[in-house]
N, C-alpha and C positions, 0 to 999 in steps of 0.2 A: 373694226370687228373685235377686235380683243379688247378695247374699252365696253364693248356691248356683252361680253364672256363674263368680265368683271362686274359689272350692274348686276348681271344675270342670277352670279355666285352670292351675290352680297345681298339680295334678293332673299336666295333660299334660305339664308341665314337670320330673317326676320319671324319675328313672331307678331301677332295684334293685340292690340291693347285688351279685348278680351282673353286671350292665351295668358298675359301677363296677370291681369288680375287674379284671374281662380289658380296658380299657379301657385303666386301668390300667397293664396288664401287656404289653400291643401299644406305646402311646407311650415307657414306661419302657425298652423292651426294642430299641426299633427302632434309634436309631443308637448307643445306648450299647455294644449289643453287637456292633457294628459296627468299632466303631475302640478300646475298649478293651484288647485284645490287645497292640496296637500300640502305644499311650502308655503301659502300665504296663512294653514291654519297652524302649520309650524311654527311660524314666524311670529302671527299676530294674534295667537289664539280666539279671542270672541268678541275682538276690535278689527275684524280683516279684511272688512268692506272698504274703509277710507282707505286706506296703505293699496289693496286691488284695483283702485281708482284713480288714486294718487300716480301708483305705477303703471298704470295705463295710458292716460294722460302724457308721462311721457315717450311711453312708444310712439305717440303720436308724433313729439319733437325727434326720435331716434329717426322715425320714418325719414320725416322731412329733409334730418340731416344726410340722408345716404342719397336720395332722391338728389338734391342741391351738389353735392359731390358730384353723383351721375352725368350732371348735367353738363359738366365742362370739359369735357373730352368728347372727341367724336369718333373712336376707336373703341373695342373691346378692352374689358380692364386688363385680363392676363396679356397683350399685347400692349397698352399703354403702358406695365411695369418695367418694358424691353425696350423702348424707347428715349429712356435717361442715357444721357449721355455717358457713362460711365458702364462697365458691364457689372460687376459687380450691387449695384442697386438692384436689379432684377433678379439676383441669385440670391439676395438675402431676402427680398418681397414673396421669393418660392419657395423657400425654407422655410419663413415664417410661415406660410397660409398652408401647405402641405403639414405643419406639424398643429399647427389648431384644428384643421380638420381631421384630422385622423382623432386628434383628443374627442373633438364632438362624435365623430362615428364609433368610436370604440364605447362610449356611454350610452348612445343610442344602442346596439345590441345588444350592451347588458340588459339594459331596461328592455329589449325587445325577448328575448331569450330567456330569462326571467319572467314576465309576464307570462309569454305563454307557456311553460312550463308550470306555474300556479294555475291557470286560469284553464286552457285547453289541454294540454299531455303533462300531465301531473306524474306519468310514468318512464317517461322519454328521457333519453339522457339530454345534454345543452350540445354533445356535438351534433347529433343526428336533428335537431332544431336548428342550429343555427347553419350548415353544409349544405341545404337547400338553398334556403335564404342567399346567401353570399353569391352563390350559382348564379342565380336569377342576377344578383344585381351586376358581377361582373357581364354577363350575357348584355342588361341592360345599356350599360356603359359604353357598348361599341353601338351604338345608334347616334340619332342627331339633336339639336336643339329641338328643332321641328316636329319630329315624334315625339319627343316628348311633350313639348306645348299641347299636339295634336289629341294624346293621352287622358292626359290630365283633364282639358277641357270637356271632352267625352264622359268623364267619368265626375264628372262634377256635380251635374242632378242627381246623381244617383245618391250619390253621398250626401249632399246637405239637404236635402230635400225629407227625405229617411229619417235624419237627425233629428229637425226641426219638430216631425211629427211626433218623433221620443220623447223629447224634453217637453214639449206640449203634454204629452202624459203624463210626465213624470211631476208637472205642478203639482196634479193631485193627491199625489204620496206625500207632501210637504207636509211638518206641522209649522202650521204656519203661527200657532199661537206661539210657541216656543222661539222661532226663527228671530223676534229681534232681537233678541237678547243674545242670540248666537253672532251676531255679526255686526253688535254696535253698542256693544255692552262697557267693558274695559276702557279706562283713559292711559294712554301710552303716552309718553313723550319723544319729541318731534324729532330725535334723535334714530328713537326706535320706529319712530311711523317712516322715518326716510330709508333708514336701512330696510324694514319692510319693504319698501317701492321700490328702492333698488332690485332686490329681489326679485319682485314681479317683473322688472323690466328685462331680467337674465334672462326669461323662459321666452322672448320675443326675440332673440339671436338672430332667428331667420331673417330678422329683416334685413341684414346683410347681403343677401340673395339680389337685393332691386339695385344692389352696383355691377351685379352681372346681367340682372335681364333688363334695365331699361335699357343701354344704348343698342339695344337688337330689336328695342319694340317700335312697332312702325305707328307714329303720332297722327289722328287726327290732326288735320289745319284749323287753328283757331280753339283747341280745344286747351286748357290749363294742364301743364301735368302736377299740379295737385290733385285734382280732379283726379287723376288716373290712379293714384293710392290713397286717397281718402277714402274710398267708398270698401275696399278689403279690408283698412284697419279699423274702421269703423263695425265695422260687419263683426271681424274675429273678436273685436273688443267687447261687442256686446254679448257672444255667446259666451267667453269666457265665463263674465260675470254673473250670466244665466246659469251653467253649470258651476259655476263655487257656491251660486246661492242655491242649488238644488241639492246637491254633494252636503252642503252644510245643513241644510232643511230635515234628509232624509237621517245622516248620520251623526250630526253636531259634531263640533272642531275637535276634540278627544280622537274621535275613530278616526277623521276623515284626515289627520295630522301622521298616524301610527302606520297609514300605507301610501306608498308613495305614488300609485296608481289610482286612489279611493276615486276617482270620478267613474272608472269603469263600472262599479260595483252598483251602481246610480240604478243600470237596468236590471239588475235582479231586484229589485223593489220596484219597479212599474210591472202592472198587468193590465191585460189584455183583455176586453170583455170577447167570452167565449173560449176564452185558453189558447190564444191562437197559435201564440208560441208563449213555451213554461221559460227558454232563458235569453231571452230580448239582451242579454249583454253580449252576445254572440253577434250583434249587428256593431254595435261599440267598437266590437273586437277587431272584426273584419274592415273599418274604416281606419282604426289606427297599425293594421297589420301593411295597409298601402301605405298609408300618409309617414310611417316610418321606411319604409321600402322606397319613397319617391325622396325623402329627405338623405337620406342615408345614399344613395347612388349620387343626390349632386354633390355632396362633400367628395364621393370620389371622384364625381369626373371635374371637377374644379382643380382639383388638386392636379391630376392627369395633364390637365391643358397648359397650367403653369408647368410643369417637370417638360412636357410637348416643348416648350416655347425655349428650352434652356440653349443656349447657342443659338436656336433661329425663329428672332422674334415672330417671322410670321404666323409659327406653327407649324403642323406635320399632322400626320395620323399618328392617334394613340396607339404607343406599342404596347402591348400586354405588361411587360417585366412589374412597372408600378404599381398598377392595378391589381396583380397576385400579390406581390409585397404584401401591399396595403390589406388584403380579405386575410390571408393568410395570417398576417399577424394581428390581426382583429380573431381569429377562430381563434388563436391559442390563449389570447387572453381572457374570453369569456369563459372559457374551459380553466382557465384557474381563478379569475374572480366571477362566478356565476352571483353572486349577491350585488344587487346594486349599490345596497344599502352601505357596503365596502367601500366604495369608490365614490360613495355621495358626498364624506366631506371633504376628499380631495379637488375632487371635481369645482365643487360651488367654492371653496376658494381662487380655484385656478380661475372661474368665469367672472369671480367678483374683481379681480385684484390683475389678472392677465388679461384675458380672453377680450372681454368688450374693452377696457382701454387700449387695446389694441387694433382691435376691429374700428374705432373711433379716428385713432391717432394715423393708421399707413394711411386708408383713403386721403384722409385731410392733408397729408403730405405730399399727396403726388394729384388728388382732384380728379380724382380716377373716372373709366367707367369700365364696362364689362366683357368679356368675354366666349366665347364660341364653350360650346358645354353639351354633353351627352348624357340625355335620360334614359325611359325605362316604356313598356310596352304593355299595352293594357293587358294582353291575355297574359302578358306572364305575371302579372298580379296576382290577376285572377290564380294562375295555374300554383302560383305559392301557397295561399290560404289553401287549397285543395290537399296540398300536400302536408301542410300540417292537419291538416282534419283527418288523413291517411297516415302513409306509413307502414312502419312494422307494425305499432303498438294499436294498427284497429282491431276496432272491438265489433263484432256483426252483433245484431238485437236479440238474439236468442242467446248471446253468450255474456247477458248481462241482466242483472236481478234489480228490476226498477222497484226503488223504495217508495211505497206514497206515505207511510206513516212509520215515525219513530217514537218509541216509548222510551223514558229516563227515568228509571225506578233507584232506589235505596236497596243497596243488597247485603245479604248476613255474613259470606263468607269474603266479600269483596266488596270494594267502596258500592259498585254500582251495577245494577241489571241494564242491558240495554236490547231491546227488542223492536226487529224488524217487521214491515208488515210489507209485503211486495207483493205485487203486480202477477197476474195470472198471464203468460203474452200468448198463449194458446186459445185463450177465450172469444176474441175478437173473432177470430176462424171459424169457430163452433166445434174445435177441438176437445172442447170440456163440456161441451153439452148432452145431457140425456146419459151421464155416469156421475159416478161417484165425488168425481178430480172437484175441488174446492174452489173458489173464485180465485184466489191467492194463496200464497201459503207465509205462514210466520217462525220467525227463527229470534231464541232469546241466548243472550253471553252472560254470566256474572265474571266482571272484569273489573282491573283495577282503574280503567279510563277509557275512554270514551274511543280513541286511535287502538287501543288494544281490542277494543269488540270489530275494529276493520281487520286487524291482522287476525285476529283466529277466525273470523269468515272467509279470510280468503287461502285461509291454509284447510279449512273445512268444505267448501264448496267451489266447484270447478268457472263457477260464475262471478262476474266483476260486477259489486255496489254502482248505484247510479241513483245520485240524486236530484238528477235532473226532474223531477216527475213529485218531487215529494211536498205533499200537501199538509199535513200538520206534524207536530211535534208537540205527547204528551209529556207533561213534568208530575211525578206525583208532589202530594204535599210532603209528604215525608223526605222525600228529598232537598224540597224548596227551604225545610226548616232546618236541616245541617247547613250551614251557614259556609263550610269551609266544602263538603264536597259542591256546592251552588256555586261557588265562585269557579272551582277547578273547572265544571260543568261548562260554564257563560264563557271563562277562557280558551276551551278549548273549542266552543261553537264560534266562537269570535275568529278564530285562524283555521276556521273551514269555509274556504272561498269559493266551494262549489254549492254550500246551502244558500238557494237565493232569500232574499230578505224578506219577500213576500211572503213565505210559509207562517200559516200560522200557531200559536202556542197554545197551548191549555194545560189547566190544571187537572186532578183530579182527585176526587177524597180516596178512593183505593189506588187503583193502580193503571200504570200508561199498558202494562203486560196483560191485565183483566181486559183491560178495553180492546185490546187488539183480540184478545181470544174468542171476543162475543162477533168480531165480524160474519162468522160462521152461520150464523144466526140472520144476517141483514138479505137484503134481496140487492142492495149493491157492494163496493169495498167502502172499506171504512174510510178512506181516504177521498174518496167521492161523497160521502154521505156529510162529514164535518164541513167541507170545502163547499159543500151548496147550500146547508146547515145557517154556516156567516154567513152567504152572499143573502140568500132568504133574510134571516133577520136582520140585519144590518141595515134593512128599511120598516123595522119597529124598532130600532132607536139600541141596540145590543150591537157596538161597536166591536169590530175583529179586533184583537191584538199579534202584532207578526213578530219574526224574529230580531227584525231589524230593528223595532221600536224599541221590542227590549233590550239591544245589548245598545242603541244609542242612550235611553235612559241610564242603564248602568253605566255609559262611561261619562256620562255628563252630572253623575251622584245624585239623578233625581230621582223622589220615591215614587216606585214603581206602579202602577192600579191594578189590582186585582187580575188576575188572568181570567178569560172566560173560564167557568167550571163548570166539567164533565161529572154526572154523577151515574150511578147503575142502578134502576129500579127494575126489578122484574124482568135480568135478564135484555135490558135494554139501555141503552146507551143516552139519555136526556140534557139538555143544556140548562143550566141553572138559569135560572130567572133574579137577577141581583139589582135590577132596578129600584 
């Protein structure tokens, strides 16, 4: 009977081979494919495909080597480090693996806290971001292998399936004339292509993960366990290289090098026929807000099982003490280094020169496998991402002034005029029908910069900018031919992360402030009329130009083509014909 209680236990403590794989393939994939983009265009500038390749290739032997480890034990690894004869071996195996992950979780928050404080609450302090979060994962952490498997695997079509369909869009924003020379251009030496690969091969850490979940996965008979992690590392290896080649297509290595995040920015330059949704990086978002939430909890409960295990190899239940430790001193550090960018060249030395020669060298010393380990719960995923969409800092729809069109004029008392054209949101109601009230209303700054015409609107109007919604952006020429306020201009559009890249630009021989004035005049807003304007011609052969083309252009030094030009005839708003 108590041999059949023990089968029973050891039972529940399995996962299957498919719980393993998309397991997996969610921790391997969540921040590596995150900031990869970025470090390979760091690294290799406009030679980054072979070095991406190169290092990929050997995740695949990194793979291998942890799998082949796994294999020679038939016990959990944090329970096989308690086993050496000696006590002390296992007390230095828990130190060590308790102080690198905490290193990796403390970087994953910056980066997570960080992000979305550029990206989603731009107004939000990093404690009231990141105090949920931490919640959620301690709550997570008292659960079981099982739920977690159970999780993860649930939530797996949702996520790559979604994906798949994005970057399938996202081809067609490529240029693709431009793109080889973006990513196979430069000849490096073999010294520089290796350190490159090393590189790419840091951002695959995770695979560390398969010396704690193969000895709990339950094998197929007859089945190879190659087989059982070829097909994830294959899988994550190709999407990487799909997203650096989209990332680099859309942005070229200049921009896509300068933020350490640039693959997100991928979905503000896909659209959607029909407008279905204006910022498609909000799906990005919400896939890397799990996939760091699911990575970031097994660094703690790993850690948890080892400290668990100190004095009784068998294990125990997780007592809390660790587990606060460990959040709590993650909250205070990202509250004093909220920039990642701080900690980035700490960090990539610590993983180049520490971290993976270590992650290499303990298993290979003891031939390990893995251990008993606590996840995280699908709704409370879900229930995170809610809560940062919430908050203090929401905003309800009427208490926000949605821009469709921006004007950037030349000004006399101040470098620059900047002029809003926003959204009527009464209209749609029939609140503005059959009076006076205008389809939208426009508001003009002369300011010294572009961030100054945000602060005196929001010290002038009771309502918060939103440019989610914004469809063009005029430049006059007078402006484009100062040379030095044009650069200030592109610099400061260049570090506004909520303009998606798909808006488009125009010129104009007067003015972006004339043109917004005549919308009064139109039977729609101006920002619907330009916007259907392209899509219309764009099949006689009068190519869009968007924002993103241009500031990739300008960091790649190439000469620019003429912007579409708006010109005023008669009180009417015309597109030049420059064929």
């Amino acid at each position: 009977m108590e041999n059949k209680v023990r089968t029973m236990t050891t039972t529940a403590k399995k996962i299957s081979e498919r719980q393993f794989q998309r397991m997996i393939m969610i921790e391997m994939f969540s921040a590596a494919s995150l900031v990869l983009p970025s470090v390979v265009a760091k690294q290799s500038g406009r030679s980054g495909l072979a070095p991406l390749l190169f290092g990929s290739a050997l995740a695949l032997f990194l793979a291998a080597y942890y799998l082949w480890a796994g294999q020679h034990f038939l016990v959990p690894y944090g329970e096989r480090i308690w086993q050496e004869d000696h006590l002390w071996t296992g007390k230095i195996y828990t130190i060590l693996y308790c102080i690198r992950f905490f290193l990796h979780g403390l970087f994953l928050m910056v980066l997570f806290s960080s992000l979305i404080k550029e990206v989603l609450l731009p107004n939000q302090s990093t404690g009231l971001i990141l105090f949920p979060m931490l919640l959620l994962v301690f709550y997570a952490t008292r659960s079981n292998l099982s739920k977690r498997a159970r999780t993860l695997e649930l939530l797996f079509p949702y996520i790559f399936i979604p994906l798949f369909l994005v970057l399938i869009l996202a081809l067609f924003q490529i240029d693709w004339i431009s793109l080889p020379g973006q990513l196979w251009r430069e000849r490096e030496g073999a010294a520089s292509v290796a350190l490159s690969s090393y590189c790419v091969l840091l951002t695959y850490s995770a695979l560390e993960f398969v010396l704690f979940l193969y000895p709990v996965t339950e094998k197929k008979k007859g089945k190879e366990d190659s087989f059982l992690l070829s097909i994830p590392c294959f899988l994550i290896i190709f999407l990487n290289v799909w997203i650096y080649v989209i990332t680099i297509g859309m942005f070229g290595t200049v921009r896509t090098g300068k933020k350490l995040w640039s693959a997100l920015y991928i979905m503000q330059n896909v659209r959607l026929p029909g407008h279905f949704l204006e910022r498609l990086d909000i799906l990005f978002l919400a896939f890397w807000i799990f996939s760091i939430f699911a990575l970031f909890s097994g660094y703690l409960f790993y850690s948890e099982d080892f400290i668990s295990r100190w004095g009784n190899k068998k294990g125990k239940d997780h007592t809390p003490v660790y587990g606060l430790a460990f959040l709590i001193a993650t909250f205070f550090f990202c509250i004093w280094k909220e920039d990642p960018g701080e900690i980035l060249p700490f960090f990539s030395f610590y993983m180049r020169w520490i971290d993976l020669p270590l992650s290499l060298l303990l298993p290979g010393l003891l031939c390990i496998k893995k251990k008993r380990k606590k996840g995280e719960i699908l709704c409370l995923c879900f229930l995170c991402t809610l809560l940062f969409s919430g908050c203090q800092s929401r905003v309800d729809l009427e208490d926000k002034n949605y821009v469709l069109v921006l004007g950037l004029d030349k000004g006399e008392k101040e470098n620059l005029i900047v002029t809003y054209s926003m959204a009527n949101i009464n209209q749609p109601t029939g609140e503005g029908e059959g009076g006076d009230e205008e389809k939208g209303k426009s508001v003009s700054y002369e300011v010294s910069s572009f961030s100054q015409a945000e602060q005196m609107d929001a010290r002038s109007d009771e309502k918060v900018l939103d440019y989610g919604h914004l469809k063009a952006i005029i430049f006059s020429e007078e402006l484009i031919k100062d040379h030095r306020l044009w650069r200030q201009i592109k610099k400061e559009l260049e570090h506004k992360s909520n303009l998606a890249g798909t808006v488009y630009v125009f010129s104009t021989n007067q003015s972006g402030q004339k043109c917004i004035s005549l919308e009064k005049e139109m039977n729609t807003s101006l920002g619907d009329y330009l916007d259907k304007m392209m899509s219309n011609h764009q099949k006689d052969g009068k190519k869009g130009y968007t924002l993103g083309k241009l500031l990739k252009d300008e960091a790649e030094g190439e000469k620019a083509p003429s912007f579409p030009r708006l010109l005023i005839q008669n009180q009417r708003i015309i597109l030049e014909d420059n064929r």
